[in-house]
C-alpha angles and dihedrals in degrees: 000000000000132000089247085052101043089053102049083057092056089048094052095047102048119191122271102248089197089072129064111270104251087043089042083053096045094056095039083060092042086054096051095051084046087047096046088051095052087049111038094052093038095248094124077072079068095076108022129096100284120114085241103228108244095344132098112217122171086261108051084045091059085038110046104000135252126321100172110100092219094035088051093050094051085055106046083049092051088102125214123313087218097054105111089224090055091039095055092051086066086040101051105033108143085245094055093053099043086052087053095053097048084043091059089046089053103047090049091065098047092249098111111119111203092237085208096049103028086236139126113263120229115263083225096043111094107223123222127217114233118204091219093205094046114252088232092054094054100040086057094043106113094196075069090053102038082050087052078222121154105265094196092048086053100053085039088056111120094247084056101052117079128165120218142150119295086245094061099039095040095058095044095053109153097344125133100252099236075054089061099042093046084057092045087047094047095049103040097105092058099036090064090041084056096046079043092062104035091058087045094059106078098213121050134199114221082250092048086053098041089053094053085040092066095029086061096044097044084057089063097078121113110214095203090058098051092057095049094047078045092046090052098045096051092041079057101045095046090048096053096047086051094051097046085043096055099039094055115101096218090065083064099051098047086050094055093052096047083047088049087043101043108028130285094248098098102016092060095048090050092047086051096050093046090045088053084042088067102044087050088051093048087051097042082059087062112051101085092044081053089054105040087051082064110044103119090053128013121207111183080203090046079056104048096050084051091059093045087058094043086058087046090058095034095061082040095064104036089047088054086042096058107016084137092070099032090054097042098043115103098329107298101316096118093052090054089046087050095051095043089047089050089044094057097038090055087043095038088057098038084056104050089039088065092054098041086115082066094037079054090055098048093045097055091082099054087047102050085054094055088053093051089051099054094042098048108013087193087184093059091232126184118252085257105045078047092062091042091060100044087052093054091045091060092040086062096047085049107045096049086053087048088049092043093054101036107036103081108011082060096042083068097061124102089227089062098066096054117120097215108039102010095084090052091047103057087041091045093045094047085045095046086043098052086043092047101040084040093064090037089056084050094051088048093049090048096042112015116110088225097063091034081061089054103048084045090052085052092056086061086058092040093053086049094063100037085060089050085052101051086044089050092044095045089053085051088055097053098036084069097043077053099048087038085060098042098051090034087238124139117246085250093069100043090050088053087048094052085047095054092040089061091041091057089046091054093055101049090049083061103042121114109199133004100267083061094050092044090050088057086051099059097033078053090049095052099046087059090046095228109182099227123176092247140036112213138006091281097053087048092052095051091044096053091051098046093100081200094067114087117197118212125198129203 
C-alpha cells in the first residue's frame, strides 16, 4: 500500500469525535485495514447493489429477493406482521417488557429522558416504546431470514428500544424514521398555526384538547436526536446481520460451488480474503489483552512478538475451523496460500520486532511533530481536524516502515506471483502492516517511558507559562488599583469604563462603513454619560464651524 493510498483511505475514514482520541484514532486504523481487505479481495462486491450471481448477500436478498430453498422457506413461514399471535411476540419479548418497567420507575421519579426530544418526561404522563427500526420492518426483512437469525431479538435489541411520548410513537407507527422526519418537517408550519389557534379559542372540546395535546407533543421532537437514535440502531442491526452472514458456514459453501460452477478466479479471491477476515477478527480480539499483560512497563518489540504469535494462532485456528473447505479447494492450493501467509506474518512481526530500536528512530520524527501540533497548533485547527492530521502523521510514519519491511521480504514469495491472488496480497499485506504498525506506534505514544519523559519534559514548560500568566494577570490587577487611585474611581467604575472600552472596540472591529462605526461611538458616548457640548452630527458640525468656540485639551 502506498502513503497516497494510505491516506486517501484516512481521509476517507475520519475519527469518531464521540470517543477519547487515542481510542477515536484506534478505531479509525482498525476501519482502514477492514476497509483494504474488503477491497482488496472484492468482498466489499458482497454487500453492494449487484444481483449477486448465484449468492445470496443481505443485499441482493433485500434487492432482488432469496434465492436460497431453506432461506426462502423461513421467509414464506414467517406469518403475517399483522396476526395478533406474530405482533405480541415483538410486544412482549422479555427485553421489551424489562426496558418498560425501568422505563415506569423511572418516570415515577421524574428521571425519564424522551429519547426523541432530549426532555423530561412528566411523572403523570404514561411513556411509549418505539421499535426505531420499525418491528414490521424487521420481521419482513429477507437478509434476517437468509441469516436464520431471531427477528423479534433483533427489534428488542437495546439500540432499538427507545422510549417517547405516545404522540411521537403513535404517529410514526411503522414508518422508516427519515419518513417521519420528512412529514414532521413538511407540516411544521401548520402544525404551529394550528397550536396557535387552539391556544387562542377560549373553550375547548376533549377532542379539541386532545388534538393540541398531541400537536404540541409531537413539536417537541428534535429532528437531530431521532437520527442519531435511527443512525444507531441501524449501525447495530447491519452489523449484526454481516457478522451472522459471514460467519455462517453455508456462506462458505455456497461460495465454493459458485466458485467450482463459474471459475475460481473470483471465488478464490474472495475465500482468501473471508478466511484473513477472520484471522484479523481473531487478532483484533487481542490486542487489548497484549497490552494489559504489559501495563507496568510497555516494549514496542515486546508488542510486536506478541502480534507475530497471535497470527500464528490465528491461521491456526481458522485453518482448523474450516479445514473442510481449505482441504477440498482447488486441490490443495489454498492450504499452501494459507501456510505461506502464516509463515511470513509471523516472520514479518519477529523481524520488525528485532529493529525496533531503528523503527524507534524513524518514528521520532513523526512524533515530535504530533507533539508540536498539539502544543502550538500554529494552524488554529479544530479539535477534529486536530485529530485528522495526527492521524495522518502516524499513517506516513507507518506506511514507509511497512514499505521498508514488506517490499522486498513479500515479493519473494510464490504467492506473490499468482495471477489471480498475488496483486490483492500485496495490497491487502501493505495495507494489514500500516494499520498494524499505526496502532503500535499509538500504544507506544500512550504507554512508552520515552514519550511519558517527554511529556514530562513539556510540563516543565506548562508550569512555566502558567506562572507567566498568573504574573501578567496579577500586574493587571495592580495597574488598575493604580489607575483607580490616581483618577479617584472605584474599582467598580473603572471596571464599567473598561467594559464599556472593549465593548466600543468590539463594535468598531465589526463594523462595515463609517456611518456604522460612527453609530458604536456615540452609543458608546451616551452609555458613559460624557457631557459633550453637542448632542448629534448636526450640532458638531455647527459647532466646528462656529470661529467663536475655543476648544481646550487637556
Amino acid at each position: 500500500m502506498t502513503t497516497t493510498i494510505a491516506l486517501d483511505l484516512v481521509d476517507e475514514i475520519p475519527p469518531n469525535g464521540d470517543l477519547p482520541p487515542s481510542q477515536s484514532l484506534l478505531q479509525q486504523y482498525e476501519k482502514m485495514i477492514v476497509t483494504t481487505l474488503l477491497r482488496s479481495f472484492a468482498l466489499d462486491l458482497m454487500f453492494k447493489d449487484q444481483d449477486g450471481g448465484n449468492i445470496d448477500t443481505p443485499v441482493t436478498a433485500r434487492e432482488f429477493g432469496l434465492k436460497d430453498e431453506a432461506a426462502q422457506t423461513r421467509y414464506q413461514n414467517r406469518g403475517d406482521y399483522q396476526d395478533k399471535r406474530v405482533k405480541n411476540k415483538y410486544h412482549q419479548h422479555a427485553n421489551y417488557s424489562k426496558r418498560n418497567a425501568e422505563a415506569s420507575s423511572l418516570r415515577k421519579d421524574g428521571k425519564l429522558i424522551d429519547s426523541y426530544t432530549g426532555q423530561k418526561m412528566p411523572r403523570n404522563e404514561a411513556q411509549d416504546m418505539d421499535h426505531t427500526i420499525a418491528a414490521s420492518t424487521i420481521h419482513n426483512d429477507p437478509a434476517v431470514y437468509l441469516t436464520n437469525l431471531n427477528g423479534v431479538d433483533l427489534a428488542n435489541a437495546d439500540t432499538n428500544l427507545n422510549h417517547t411520548n405516545f404522540s411521537i410513537n403513535r404517529s410514526k407507527k411503522h414508518k422508516d424514521m427519515k419518513q417521519f422526519i420528512n412529514e414532521l418537517e413538511k407540516n411544521q408550519a401548520a402544525s404551529q398555526s394550528r397550536i396557535n389557534e387552539l391556544k387562542k379559542k377560549g373553550d375547548l372540546s376533549d377532542k379539541e384538547r386532545g388534538e393540541l395535546r398531541k400537536l404540541e407533543n409531537l413539536s417537541k421532537a428534535n429532528i437531530e436526536m431521532m437520527a442519531e437514535a435511527d443512525k444507531k440502531a441501524r449501525k447495530a442491526y447491519e452489523g449484526t446481520i454481516r457478522t451472522a452472514y459471514l460467519k455462517d458456514k453455508e456462506t462458505w459453501k455456497k461460495l465454493k460451488t459458485d466458485a467450482a460452477s463459474q471459475g475460481m478466479r473470483m471465488g478464490l479471491r474472495q475465500v482468501v480474503g473471508m478466511l484473513l477476515a477472520e484471522v484479523w477478527m481473531i487478532v483484533r480480539r487481542k490486542f487489548p489483552q497484549i497490552v494489559s499483560e504489559m501495563k507496568e512497563e510497555f516494549s514496542l518489540s515486546t508488542f510486536l512478538k506478541q502480534v507475530g504469535e497471535t497470527f500464528k494462532e490465528a491461521f491456526t485456528m481458522v485453518k482448523e475451523k474450516f479445514s473442510s473447505l481449505i482441504k477440498s479447494f482447488g486441490n490443495g492450493v489454498l492450504a499452501g496460500i494459507m501456510a505461506s501467509l502464516s509463515t511470513f506474518f509471523v516472520n514479518l512481526f519477529a523481524g520488525t520486532a528485532k529493529n525496533v530500536v531503528k523503527l524507534i528512530r524513524e518514528f521520532w520524527g513523526s512524533i515530535t511533530e504530533i507533539f508540536s501540533l498539539l502544543v502550538f497548533n500554529r494552524d488554529q485547527l479544530a479539535p477534529g481536524d486536530l485529530m485528522k492530521a495526527i492521524s495522518k502523521i502516524i499513517v506516513m510514519a507507518a506506511s514507509v516502515a511497512a514499505g521498508t519491511f514488506i517490499g522486498e521480504a513479500f515479493s519473494k514469495l510464490p504467492i506473490a506471483q499468482m495471477p489471480v491472488i498475488g496483486e490483492p496480497l500485496t495490497i491487502f499485506i501493505g495495507g494489514m502492516t500500516t494499520g498494524i504498525l499505526s496502532v503500535s506506534l499509538l500504544y507506544f505514544i500512550d504507554h512508552s517511558k520515552e514519550v511519558a519523559e517527554l511529556v514530562t519534559f513539556l510540563n516543565k514548560f506548562e508550569d512555566q507559562l502558567v506562572r507567566k500568566i498568573e504574573f501578567y494577570q496579577q500586574l493587571n490587577v495592580d495597574l488598575q488599583a493604580k489607575v483607580s487611585e490616581l483618577a479617584a474611581l472605584s474599582l467598580d467604575e473603572l471596571h464599567a469604563q473598561i467594559e464599556l472600552v472593549n465593548k466600543m472596540s468590539s463594535g468598531l472591529s465589526l463594523a462595515t462603513s463609517p456611518d456604522e462605526a460612527n453609530e458604536v461611538v456615540t452609543r458608546t458616548i451616551q452609555e458613559m454619560r460624557l457631557d459633550l457640548p453637542y448632542e448629534d452630527r448636526d450640532q458638531l458640525k455647527g459647532l466646528l464651524r462656529d470661529k467663536s468656540v475655543t476648544l481646550h485639551f487637556g
